[in-house]
Wavefront OBJ file of the C-alpha trace (Angstrom):
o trace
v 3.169 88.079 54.684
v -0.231 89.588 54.223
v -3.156 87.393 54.181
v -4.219 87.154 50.659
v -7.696 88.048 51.489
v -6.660 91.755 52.333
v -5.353 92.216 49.013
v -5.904 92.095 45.687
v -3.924 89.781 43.772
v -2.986 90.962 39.891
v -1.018 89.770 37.050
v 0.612 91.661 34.601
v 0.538 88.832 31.187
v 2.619 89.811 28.200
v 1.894 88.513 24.763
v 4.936 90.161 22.737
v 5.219 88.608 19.680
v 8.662 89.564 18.300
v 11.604 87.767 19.748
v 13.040 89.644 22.877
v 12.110 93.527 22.483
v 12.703 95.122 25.981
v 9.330 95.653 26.061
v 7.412 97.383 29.137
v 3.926 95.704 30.158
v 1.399 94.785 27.810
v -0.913 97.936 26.898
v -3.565 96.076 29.287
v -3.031 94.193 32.674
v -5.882 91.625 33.279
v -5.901 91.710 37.424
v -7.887 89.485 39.100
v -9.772 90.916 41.872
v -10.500 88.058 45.230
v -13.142 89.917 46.632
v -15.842 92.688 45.913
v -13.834 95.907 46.578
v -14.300 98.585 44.014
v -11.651 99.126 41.435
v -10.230 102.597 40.331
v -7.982 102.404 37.303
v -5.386 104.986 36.648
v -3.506 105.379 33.539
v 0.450 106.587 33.032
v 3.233 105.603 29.975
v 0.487 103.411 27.599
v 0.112 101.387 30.852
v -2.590 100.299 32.760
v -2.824 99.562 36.315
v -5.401 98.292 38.578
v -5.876 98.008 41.862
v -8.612 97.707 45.205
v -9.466 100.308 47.569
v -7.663 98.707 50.324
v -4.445 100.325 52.249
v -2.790 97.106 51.059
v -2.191 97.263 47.667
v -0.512 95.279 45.462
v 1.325 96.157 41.859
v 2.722 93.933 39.979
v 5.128 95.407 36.706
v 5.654 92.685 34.476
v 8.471 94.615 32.922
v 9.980 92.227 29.710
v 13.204 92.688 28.147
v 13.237 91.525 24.124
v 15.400 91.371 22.211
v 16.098 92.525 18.706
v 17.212 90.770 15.707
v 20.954 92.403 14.774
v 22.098 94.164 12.064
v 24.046 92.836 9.587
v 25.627 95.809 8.890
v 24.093 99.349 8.918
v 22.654 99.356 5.695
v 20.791 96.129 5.921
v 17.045 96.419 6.798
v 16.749 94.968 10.951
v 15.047 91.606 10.710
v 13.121 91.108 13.927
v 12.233 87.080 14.341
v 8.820 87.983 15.359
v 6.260 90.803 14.855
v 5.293 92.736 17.734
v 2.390 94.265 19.229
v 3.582 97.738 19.786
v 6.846 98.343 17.670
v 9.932 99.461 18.795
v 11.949 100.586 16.141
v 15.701 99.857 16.219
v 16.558 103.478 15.366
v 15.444 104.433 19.084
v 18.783 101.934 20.210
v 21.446 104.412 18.625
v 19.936 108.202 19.902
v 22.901 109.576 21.497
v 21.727 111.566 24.695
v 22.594 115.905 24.441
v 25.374 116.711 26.337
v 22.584 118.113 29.084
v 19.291 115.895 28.116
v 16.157 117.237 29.677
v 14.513 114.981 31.556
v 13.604 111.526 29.640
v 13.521 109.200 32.468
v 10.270 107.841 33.604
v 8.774 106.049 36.466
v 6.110 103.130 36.917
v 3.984 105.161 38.786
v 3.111 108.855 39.516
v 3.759 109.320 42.666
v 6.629 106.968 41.922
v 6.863 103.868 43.931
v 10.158 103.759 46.083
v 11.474 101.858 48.712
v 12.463 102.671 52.685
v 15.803 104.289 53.579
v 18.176 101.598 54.241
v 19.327 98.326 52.328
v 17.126 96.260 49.923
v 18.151 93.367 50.117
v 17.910 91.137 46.862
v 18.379 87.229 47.007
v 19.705 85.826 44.224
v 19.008 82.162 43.506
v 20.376 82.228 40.126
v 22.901 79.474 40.917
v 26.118 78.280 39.114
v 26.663 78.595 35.187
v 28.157 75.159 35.079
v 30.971 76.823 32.588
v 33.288 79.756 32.031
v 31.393 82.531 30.591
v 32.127 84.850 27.892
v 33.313 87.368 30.544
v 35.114 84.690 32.443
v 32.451 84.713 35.218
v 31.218 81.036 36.587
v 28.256 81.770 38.599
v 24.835 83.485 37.600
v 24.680 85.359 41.215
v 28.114 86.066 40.761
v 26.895 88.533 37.499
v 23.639 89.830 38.796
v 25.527 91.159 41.559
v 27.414 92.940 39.995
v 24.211 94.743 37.887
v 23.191 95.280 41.233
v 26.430 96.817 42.125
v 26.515 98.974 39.446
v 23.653 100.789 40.555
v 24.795 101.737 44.334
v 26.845 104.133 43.387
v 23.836 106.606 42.583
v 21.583 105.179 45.315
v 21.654 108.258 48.013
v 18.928 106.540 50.724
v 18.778 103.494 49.843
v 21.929 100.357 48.723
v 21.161 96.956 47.188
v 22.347 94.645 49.734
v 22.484 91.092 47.872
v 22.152 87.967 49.303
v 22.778 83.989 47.687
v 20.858 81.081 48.256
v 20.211 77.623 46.221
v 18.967 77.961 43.209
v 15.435 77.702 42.895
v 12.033 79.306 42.458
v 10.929 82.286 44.363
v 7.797 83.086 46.244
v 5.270 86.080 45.544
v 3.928 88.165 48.061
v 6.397 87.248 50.960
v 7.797 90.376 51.318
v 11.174 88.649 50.244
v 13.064 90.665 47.436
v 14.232 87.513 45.398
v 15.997 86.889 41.647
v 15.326 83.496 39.971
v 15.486 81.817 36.664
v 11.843 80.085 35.677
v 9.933 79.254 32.971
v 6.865 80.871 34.360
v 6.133 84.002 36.041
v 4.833 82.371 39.119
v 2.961 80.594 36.766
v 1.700 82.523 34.144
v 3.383 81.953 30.533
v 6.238 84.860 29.735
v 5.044 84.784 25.896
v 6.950 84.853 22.780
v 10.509 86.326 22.689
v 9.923 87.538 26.688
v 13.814 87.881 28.605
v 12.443 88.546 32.261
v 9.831 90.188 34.455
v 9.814 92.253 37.125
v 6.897 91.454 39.442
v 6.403 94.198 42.674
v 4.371 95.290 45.751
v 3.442 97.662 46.818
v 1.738 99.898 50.026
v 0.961 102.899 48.918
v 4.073 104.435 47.604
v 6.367 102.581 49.494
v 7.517 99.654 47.623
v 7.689 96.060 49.902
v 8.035 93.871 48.020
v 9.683 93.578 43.956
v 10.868 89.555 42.579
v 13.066 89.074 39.166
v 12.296 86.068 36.901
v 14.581 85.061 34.365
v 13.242 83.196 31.442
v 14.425 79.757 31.096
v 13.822 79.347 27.566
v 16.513 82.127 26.548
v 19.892 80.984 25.562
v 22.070 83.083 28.142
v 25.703 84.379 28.789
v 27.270 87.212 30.175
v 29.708 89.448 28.406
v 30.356 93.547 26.954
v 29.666 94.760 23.956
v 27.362 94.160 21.115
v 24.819 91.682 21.232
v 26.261 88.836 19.982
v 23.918 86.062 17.121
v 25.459 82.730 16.908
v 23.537 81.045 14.338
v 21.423 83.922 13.851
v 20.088 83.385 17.221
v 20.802 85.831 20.071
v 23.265 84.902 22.619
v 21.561 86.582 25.641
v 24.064 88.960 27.880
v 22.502 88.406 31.540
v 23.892 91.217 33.330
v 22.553 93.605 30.940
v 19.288 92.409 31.322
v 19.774 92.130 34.650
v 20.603 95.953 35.018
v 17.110 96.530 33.102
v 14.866 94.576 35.336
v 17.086 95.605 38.793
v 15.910 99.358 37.595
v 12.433 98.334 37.449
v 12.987 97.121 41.073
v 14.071 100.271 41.904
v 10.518 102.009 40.465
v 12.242 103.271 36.643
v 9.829 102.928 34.089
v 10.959 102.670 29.865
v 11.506 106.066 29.030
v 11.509 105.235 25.079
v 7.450 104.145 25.582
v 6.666 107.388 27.041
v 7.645 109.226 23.864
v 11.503 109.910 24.911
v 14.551 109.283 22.538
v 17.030 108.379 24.623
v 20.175 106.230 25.185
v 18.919 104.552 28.448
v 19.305 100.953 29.834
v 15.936 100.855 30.796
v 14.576 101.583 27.271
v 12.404 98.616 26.234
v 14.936 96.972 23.946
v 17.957 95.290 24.381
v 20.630 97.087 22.448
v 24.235 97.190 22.245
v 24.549 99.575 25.392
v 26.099 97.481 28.098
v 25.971 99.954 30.910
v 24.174 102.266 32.541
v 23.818 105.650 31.145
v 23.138 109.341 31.479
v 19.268 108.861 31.738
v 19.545 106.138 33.757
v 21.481 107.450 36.203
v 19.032 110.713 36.813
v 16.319 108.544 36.935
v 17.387 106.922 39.705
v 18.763 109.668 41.580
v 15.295 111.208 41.184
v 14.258 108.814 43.459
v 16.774 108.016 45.977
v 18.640 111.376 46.049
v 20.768 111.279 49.237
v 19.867 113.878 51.453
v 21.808 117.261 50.630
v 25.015 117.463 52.549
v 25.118 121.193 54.112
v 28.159 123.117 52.532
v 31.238 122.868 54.727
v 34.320 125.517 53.853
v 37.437 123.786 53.500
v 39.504 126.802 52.399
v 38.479 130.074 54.203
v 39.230 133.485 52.805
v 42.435 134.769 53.524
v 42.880 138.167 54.622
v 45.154 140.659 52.385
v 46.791 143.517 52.342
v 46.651 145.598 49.483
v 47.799 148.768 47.300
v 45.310 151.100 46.555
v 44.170 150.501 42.626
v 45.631 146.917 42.680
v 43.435 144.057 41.930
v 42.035 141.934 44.788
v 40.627 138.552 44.672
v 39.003 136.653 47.747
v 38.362 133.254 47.293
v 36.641 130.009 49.048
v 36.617 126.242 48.549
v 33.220 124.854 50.120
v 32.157 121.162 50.070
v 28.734 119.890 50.014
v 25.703 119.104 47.302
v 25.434 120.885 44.644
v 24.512 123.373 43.285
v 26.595 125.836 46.107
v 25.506 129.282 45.985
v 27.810 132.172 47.385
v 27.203 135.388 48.624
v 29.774 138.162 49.601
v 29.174 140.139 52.235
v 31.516 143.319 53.277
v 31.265 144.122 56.689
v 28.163 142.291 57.189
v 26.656 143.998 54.220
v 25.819 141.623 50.599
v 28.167 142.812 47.622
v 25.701 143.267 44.615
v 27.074 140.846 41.885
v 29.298 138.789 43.944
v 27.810 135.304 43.837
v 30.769 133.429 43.050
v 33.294 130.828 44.735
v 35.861 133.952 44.333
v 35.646 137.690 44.326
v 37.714 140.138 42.722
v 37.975 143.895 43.201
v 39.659 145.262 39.682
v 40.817 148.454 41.100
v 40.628 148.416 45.057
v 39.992 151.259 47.017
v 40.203 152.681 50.560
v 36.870 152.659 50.966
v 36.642 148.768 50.105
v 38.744 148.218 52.779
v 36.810 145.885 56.245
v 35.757 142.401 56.594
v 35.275 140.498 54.216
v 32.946 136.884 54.383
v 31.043 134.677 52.246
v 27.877 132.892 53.031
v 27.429 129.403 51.409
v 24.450 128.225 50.693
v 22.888 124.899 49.455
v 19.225 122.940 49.927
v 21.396 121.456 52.994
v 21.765 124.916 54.659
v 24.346 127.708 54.751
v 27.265 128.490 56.629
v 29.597 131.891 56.442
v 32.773 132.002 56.226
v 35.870 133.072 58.195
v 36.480 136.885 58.127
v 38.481 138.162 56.142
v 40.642 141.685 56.544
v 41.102 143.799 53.606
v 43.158 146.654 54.611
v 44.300 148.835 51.692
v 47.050 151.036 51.587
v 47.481 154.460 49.528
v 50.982 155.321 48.827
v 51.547 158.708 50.068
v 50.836 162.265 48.351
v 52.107 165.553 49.244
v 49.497 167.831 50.129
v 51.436 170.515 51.054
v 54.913 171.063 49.781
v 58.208 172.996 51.707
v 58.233 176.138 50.062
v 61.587 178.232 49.241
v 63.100 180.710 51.754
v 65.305 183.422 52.027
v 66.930 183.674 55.612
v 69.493 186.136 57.184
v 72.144 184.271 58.690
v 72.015 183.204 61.884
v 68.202 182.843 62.011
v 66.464 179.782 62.335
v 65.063 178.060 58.835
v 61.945 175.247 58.950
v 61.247 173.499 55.629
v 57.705 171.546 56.313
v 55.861 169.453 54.236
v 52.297 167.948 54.620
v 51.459 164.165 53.238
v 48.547 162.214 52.804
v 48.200 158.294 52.571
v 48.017 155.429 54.581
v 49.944 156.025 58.326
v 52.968 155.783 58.998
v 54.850 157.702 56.944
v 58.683 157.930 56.918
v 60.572 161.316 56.038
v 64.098 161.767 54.741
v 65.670 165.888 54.007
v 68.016 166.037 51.635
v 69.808 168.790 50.568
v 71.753 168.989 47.046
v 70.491 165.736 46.730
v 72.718 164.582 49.667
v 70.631 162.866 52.816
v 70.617 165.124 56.225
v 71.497 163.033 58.892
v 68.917 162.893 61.242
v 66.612 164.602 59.235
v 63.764 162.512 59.579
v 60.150 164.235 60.641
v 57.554 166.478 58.899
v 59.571 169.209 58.934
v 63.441 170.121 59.433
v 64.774 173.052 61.018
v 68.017 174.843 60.611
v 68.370 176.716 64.181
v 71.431 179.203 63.067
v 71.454 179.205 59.047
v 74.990 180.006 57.879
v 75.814 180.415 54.199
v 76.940 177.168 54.100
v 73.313 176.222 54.460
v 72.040 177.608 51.704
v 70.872 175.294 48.585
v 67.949 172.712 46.982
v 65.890 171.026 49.592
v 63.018 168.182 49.468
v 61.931 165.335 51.300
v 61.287 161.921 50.354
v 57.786 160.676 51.927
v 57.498 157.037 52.271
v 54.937 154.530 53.988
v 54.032 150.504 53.118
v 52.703 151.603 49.773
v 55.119 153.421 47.806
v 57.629 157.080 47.945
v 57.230 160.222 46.856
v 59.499 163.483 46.501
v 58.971 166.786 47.212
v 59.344 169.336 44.757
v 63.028 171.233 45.562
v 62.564 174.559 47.967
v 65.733 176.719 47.742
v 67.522 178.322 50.790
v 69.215 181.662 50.010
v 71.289 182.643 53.553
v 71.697 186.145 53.637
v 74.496 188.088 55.129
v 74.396 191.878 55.928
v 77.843 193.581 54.531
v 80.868 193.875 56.346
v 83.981 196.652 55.511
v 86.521 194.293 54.759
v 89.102 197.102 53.390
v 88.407 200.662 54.288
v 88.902 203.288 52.273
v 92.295 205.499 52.717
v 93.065 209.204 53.461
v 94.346 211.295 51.305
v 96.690 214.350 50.312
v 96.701 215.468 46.757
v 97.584 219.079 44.890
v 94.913 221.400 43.380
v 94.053 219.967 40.436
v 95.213 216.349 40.815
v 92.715 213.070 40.953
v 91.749 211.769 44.072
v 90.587 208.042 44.019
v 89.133 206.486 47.065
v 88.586 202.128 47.469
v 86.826 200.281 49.692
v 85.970 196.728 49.759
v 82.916 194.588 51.292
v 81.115 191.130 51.479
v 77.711 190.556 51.940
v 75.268 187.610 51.021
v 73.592 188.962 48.278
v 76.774 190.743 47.011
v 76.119 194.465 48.526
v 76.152 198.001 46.719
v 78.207 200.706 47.327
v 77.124 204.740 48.034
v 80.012 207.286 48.388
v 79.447 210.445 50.298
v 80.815 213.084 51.010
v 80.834 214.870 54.534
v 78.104 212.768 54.783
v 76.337 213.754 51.649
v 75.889 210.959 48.903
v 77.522 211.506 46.033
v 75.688 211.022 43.080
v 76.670 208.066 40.637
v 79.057 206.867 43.404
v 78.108 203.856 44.005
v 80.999 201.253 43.259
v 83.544 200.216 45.731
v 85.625 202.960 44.265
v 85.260 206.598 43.683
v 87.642 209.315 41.995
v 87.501 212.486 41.889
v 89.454 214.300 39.295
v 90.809 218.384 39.066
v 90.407 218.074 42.592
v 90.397 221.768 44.183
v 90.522 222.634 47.840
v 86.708 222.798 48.198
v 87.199 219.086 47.344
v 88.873 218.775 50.622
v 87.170 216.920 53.503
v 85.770 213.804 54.796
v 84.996 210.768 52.318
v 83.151 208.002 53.327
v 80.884 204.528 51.929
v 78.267 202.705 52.526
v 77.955 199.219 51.774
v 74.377 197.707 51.391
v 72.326 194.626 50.482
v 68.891 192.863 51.694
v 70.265 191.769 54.844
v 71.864 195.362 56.257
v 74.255 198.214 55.251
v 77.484 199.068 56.797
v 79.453 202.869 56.452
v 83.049 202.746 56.378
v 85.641 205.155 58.162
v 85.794 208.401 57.127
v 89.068 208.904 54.630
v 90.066 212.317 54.568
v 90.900 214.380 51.650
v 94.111 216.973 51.444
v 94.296 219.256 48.798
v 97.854 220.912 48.539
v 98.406 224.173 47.235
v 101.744 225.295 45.564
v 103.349 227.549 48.201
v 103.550 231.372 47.303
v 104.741 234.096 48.590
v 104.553 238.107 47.551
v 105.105 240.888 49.514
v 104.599 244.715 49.136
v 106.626 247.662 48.535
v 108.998 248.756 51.657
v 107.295 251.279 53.781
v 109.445 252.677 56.098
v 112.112 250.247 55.690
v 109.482 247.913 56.440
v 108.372 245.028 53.686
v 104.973 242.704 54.158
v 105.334 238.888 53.139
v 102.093 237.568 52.338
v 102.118 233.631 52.255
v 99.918 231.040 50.603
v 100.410 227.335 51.123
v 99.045 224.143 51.873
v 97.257 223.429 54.869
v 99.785 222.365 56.954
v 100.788 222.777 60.432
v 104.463 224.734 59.735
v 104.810 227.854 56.988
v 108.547 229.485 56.861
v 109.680 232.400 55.620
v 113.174 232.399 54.540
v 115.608 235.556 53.178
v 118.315 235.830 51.857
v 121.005 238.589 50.347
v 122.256 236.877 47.219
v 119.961 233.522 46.645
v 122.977 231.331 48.323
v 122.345 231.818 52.127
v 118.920 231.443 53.472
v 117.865 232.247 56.535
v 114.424 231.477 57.974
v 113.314 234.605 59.326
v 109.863 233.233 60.874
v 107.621 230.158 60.872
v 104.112 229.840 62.034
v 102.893 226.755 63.259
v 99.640 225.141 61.940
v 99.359 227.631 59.827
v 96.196 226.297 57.545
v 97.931 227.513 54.820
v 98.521 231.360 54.549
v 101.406 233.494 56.831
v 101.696 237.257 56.528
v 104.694 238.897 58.252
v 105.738 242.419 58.249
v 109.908 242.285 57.645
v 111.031 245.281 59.568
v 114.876 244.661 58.954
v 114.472 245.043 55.021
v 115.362 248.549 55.364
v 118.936 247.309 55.751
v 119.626 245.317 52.788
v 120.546 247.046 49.566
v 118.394 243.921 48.171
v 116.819 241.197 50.201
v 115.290 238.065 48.191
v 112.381 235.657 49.947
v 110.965 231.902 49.928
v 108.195 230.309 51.500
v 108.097 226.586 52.357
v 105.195 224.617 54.028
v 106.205 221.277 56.061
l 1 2 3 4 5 6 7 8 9 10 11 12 13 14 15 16 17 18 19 20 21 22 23 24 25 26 27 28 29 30 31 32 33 34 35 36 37 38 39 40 41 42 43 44 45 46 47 48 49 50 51 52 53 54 55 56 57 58 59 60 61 62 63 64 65 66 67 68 69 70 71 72 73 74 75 76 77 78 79 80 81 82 83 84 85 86 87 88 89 90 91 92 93 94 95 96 97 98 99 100 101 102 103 104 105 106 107 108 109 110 111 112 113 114 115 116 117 118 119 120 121 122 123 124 125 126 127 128 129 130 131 132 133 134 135 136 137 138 139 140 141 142 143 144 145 146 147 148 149 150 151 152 153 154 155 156 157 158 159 160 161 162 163 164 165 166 167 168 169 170 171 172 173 174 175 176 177 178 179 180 181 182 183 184 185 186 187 188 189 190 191 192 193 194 195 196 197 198 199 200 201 202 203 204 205 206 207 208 209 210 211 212 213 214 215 216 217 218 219 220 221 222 223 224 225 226 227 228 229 230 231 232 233 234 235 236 237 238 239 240 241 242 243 244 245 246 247 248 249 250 251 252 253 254 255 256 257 258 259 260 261 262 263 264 265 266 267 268 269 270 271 272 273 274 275 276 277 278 279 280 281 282 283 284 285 286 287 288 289 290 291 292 293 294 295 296 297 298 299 300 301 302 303 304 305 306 307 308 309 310 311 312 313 314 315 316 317 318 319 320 321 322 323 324 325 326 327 328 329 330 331 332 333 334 335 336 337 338 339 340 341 342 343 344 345 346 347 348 349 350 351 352 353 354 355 356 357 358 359 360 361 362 363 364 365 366 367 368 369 370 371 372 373 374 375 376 377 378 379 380 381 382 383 384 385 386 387 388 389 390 391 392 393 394 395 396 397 398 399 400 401 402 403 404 405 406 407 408 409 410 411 412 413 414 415 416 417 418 419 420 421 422 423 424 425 426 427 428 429 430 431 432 433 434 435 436 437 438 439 440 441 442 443 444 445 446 447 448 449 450 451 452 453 454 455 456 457 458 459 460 461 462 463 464 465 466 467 468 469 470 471 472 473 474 475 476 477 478 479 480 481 482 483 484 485 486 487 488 489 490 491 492 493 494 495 496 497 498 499 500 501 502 503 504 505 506 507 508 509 510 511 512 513 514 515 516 517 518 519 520 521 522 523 524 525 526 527 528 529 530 531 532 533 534 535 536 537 538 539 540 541 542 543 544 545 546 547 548 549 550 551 552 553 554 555 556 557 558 559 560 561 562 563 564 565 566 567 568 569 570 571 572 573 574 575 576 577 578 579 580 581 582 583 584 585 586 587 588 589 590 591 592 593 594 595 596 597 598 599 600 601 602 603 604 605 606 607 608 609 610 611 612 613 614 615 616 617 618
């Protein structure tokens, strides 16, 4: 306890005259000053406090609660018991708060007057109700615990730690936080219609001391709900009240006498609002905010892998006071825009791809998250496609095809739409291409992100020709037709070219030639050539023979002597044959290889009477 010389002692007195308004101090505090220390005055909220120059310094709130005469019902005109000094209208009890009120709450000084970190503790010497309440509670301390429960949930520094002892009258200025019922306020009359007052002290802004005093003289209860008017009088609901006046302990001022419309429990009327509300609650935490709790991540970014022009979203649960901020980073580097709890990438690209975090940030501090891979993948594109050949056979044959897209990729030939078994790289070679080889290639290119074909390159296998029937010799008379065949493959089919004695014979060029009338300067060597992209080939030589009818003449006798002049075909034997009477026939000479004429002088006609000849060729 401070010695009262030290300090100056002062009184808040409260002449209210209408029955129980909550009603903040008086519009003037009378403090009496026990020594001759200059006084400074300082005025806040239509109140007036005064107090020394000393470091000690006391303030006392006398904060009252008053009620108000109910309503009948809500068309009948409010009918306060008493008049009072500063009106309060009933209208102010009913203003519903906006779903995000600015700031209505108010404080009973500025700086506001708060108390130490830690527990405050409150001793309540309220004592037993002697009977069952309304709310089925038995003891006084029992309910203004519980008002002073119901404000530790918002209290960050400090907690209201209660305490119980006998009932009984507290002491001012002993530093001992105490709540009584009296008749007096330590003293000094409450006045007309006056529920309870808060007396405090005070060093400087840090509050030391703060007692509650019940009045005596108000019929009291505890229960929820409306105010309740037995007999037209009211039926006083303690732990509302004692809400009220706990607030003042804990520096809240009535926000409704600073101007403010608001549903509060510390506006200064009793109303029907049993609890604390939205106003309230800010108030408070204005003044005891716990410190903020630096953010904490719970859930850290996972990494992903993704599909180029899929959507992406990165996301992070974080603990800690609010308001969080959040700030993307990708490899190291902030992300314009991306201030969220989650970030999404609509259309994700390869260069998006890297680490990934998120710094989290609060008035507690910051901390960054886990990293985060994004690796994105770009299904594969061909960039160079196999092209179509034409190969001789027997040569080698490489299809290739060039790809683009996220590594690896896997390949897969096909041919006629038919796999090729271990046809599996960049490019697939045919070492020796036969015919059978030849058709529709592609290759399917495939990787973690998707597949793509190939267009189809064609193989054409080429062949040179081969004779595969040559053509034939042959012997014909003068003035016959002379037809020559030949046959040959060849990949593309080949053409033909007939010659003869190596001389091309124009228009021959099928894989059969005739010649028609043929005479004996059609005689000789025939011969074809067979042709295409991959070679030409000349068949054997087929001879032609060209017979002619055998004849024979001869000239007149000379001496006895007749000359036989024959023409034949070119063969190797001519014979002469003669004969007396066309019956016997005698071969009287024969020539070998005789290429197809015999002359021969008949010396032994001279001794026929008649002598008839023939000619034959074999």
């Amino acid at each position: 306890m401070w010695p009262k010389s030290a300090r100056a002692r002062a009184r808040n007195s409260h002449r209210n005259n209408p029955p129980f308004p909550f009603r903040q101090t008086a519009s003037r505090c009378r403090s009496m000053i026990s020594n001759n220390a200059s006084v400074r005055t300082w005025r806040k909220n239509r109140r007036m406090t005064e107090f020394d120059t000393l470091s000690e310094q006391r303030n006392v709130q006398a904060r009252h609660l008053n009620s108000l005469a109910e309503f009948a019902s809500p068309l009948m005109p409010r009918r306060p018991l008493f008049r009072t000094a500063l009106p309060v209208f009933f209208l102010a009890l009913f203003c519903i708060a906006p779903l995000f009120p600015a700031r209505a709450y108010t404080f009973i000084a500025d700086p506001p007057y708060v108390w130490p970190n830690g527990n405050v503790s409150m001793v309540l010497k309220l004592g037993s109700a002697g009977r069952t309440l309304l709310d089925g509670e038995t003891s006084w301390d029992s309910v203004a615990r519980k008002a002073l429960f119901a404000w530790n949930p918002y209290l960050g520094t400090i907690q209201f730690a209660p305490a119980t002892q006998s009932p009984g009258v507290g002491s001012d200025g002993d530093q001992v936080n105490q709540a009584f019922f009296n008749s007096t306020i330590y003293g000094q009359s409450f006045g007309s219609g006056v529920l309870a007052v808060t007396t405090g002290w005070h060093m400087g802004t840090t509050r030391v001391e703060a007692d509650v005093t019940f009045n005596t003289a108000i019929s009291w209860d505890s229960y929820r709900g409306a105010l309740r008017w037995p007999g037209g009088q009211l039926l006083c609901d303690l732990r509302r009240v004692a809400l009220h006046e706990f607030g003042h302990v804990l520096g809240l001022d009535h926000p409704d006498q600073a101007g403010q419309s608001v549903s509060a429990i510390m506006n200064s009327m009793i109303s029907n609002l049993d609890a604390l509300a939205y106003d309230d609650i800010n108030g408070v935490q204005e003044l005891y905010a716990p410190p903020p709790q630096a953010p904490a991540i719970t859930t850290e970014p996972q990494s992903q892998t993704a599909i180029a022009g899929s959507t992406v979203t990165f996301s992070v649960v974080a603990s800690g006071s609010d308001p969080l901020s959040y700030q993307w980073r990708l490899n190291s580097v902030d992300i314009p825009g991306a201030t969220g709890a989650s970030y999404t990438i609509s259309s994700v690209q390869p260069a998006q791809a890297g680490d990934y975090t998120v710094v989290v940030s609060n008035a507690g501090g910051t901390v960054t998250s886990a990293t985060a891979l994004l690796t994105v993948n770009v299904p594969p594109s061909i960039t160079s496609q196999p092209q179509s050949q034409v190969a001789t056979a027997g040569n080698s044959v490489t299809f290739s095809v060039g790809a683009n897209g996220t590594a690896p990729f896997s390949y897969q030939w096909y041919c006629n739409n038919s796999s090729i078994a271990g046809a599996s790289g960049a490019s697939y070679t045919i070492s020796a291409a036969q015919a059978g080889d030849a058709g529709d290639y592609k290759v399917r290119v495939s990787n973690s992100a998707g597949i793509v074909d190939s267009v189809v390159a064609t193989l054409a296998v080429q062949s040179p020709p081969v004779i595969t029937a040559q053509p034939q010799s042959l012997t014909v008379n003068v003035g016959a037709s002379a037809t020559f065949t030949a046959a040959a493959t060849g990949i593309p089919d080949p053409a033909y070219q007939w010659k003869f004695n190596g001389v091309n014979i124009p228009g021959a060029t099928s894989s059969s030639y005739t010649r028609d009338n043929v005479q004996p300067a059609d005689a000789g060597n025939y011969t074809v050539v067979a042709v295409n992209s991959a070679g030409a080939v000349t068949s054997q030589a087929a001879v032609l023979t060209v017979n002619q009818p055998v004849s024979i003449s001869l000239s007149a006798p000379t001496n006895g002597a007749v000359v036989l002049n024959v023409r034949g075909p070119a063969v190797k034997n001519l014979t002469i044959y003669a004969s007396p009477d066309l019956v016997g026939w005698l071969p009287i000479v024969t020539q070998t290889n005789a290429q197809g004429s015999l002359q021969y002088t008949d010396t032994a006609a001279g001794g026929f009477t008649r002598r008839f000849y023939k000619a034959t060729a074999e």
